[in-house]
Kinemage of the C-alpha trace (Angstrom):
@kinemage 1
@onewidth
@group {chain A} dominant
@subgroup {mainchain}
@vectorlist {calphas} color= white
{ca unk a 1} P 156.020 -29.263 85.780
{ca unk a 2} L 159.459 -30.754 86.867
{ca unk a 3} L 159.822 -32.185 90.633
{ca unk a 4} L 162.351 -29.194 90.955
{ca unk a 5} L 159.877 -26.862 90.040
{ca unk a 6} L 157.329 -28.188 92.541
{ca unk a 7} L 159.685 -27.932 95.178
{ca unk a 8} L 160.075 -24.609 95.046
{ca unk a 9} L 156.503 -23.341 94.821
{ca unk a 10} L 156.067 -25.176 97.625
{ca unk a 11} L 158.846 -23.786 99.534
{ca unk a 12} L 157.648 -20.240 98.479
{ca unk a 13} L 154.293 -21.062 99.960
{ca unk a 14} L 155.243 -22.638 103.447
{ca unk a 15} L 158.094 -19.866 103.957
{ca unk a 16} L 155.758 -17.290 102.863
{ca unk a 17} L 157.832 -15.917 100.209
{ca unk a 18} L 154.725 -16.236 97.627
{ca unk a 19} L 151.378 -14.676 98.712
{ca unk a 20} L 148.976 -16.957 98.492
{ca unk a 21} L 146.386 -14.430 99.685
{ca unk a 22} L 147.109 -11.957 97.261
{ca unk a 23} L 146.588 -14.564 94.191
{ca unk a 24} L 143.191 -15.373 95.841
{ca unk a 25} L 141.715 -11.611 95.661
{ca unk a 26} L 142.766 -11.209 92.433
{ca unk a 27} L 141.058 -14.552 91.146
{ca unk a 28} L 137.744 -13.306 92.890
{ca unk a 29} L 137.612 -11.186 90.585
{ca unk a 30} L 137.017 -13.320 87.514
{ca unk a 31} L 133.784 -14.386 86.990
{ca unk a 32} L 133.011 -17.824 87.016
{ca unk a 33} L 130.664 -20.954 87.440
{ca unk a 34} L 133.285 -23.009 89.329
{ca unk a 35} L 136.486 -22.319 91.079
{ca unk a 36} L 139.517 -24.021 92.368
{ca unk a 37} L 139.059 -25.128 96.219
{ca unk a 38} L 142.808 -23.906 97.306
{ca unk a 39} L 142.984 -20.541 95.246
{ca unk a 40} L 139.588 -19.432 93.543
{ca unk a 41} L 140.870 -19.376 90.000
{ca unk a 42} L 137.914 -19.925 87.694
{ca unk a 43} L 137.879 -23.279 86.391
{ca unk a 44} L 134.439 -22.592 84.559
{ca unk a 45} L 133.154 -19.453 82.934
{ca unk a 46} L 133.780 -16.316 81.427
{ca unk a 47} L 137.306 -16.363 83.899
{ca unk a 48} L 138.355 -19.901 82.754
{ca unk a 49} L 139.650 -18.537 79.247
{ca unk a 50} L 141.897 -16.225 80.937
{ca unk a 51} L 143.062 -18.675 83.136
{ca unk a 52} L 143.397 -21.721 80.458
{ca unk a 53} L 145.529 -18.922 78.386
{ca unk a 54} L 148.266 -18.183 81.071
{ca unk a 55} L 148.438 -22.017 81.476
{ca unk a 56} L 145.968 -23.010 84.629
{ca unk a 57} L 143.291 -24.904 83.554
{ca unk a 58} L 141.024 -27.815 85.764
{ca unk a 59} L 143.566 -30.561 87.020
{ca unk a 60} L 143.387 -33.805 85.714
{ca unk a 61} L 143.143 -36.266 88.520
{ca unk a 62} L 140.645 -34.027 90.368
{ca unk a 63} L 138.636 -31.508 88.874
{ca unk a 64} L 137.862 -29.426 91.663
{ca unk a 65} L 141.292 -28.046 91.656
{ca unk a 66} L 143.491 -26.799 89.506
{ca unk a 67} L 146.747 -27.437 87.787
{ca unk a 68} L 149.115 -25.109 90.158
């Protein structure tokens, strides 16, 4: 992910233009062993192939989140 990049998700999230809530219901949904701490996407589990496929997967530095 580029800096620009970054800076706009983050933008989206603070003005409210993404919904963060929204993102979090859906990932409920998933079944899984382990989740991320900020948005519930599965990390472990059935739900963790789906997730590693569209490109979210554990992050690297701290595995209790992921790689948004």
């Amino acid at each position: 992910m580029d800096p620009q990049s970054g800076d706009e998700v983050w933008r989206g999230l603070l003005s409210g233009e993404f919904d963060w809530e929204r993102d979090r219901r859906r990932f409920r949904l998933l079944p899984a062993s382990k989740r991320c701490k900020n948005c519930l996407a599965p990390l472990k589990g059935a739900g963790a192939l789906f997730m590693r496929w569209i490109g979210r997967g554990p992050y690297e530095r701290n595995p209790r989140f992921c790689n948004f």
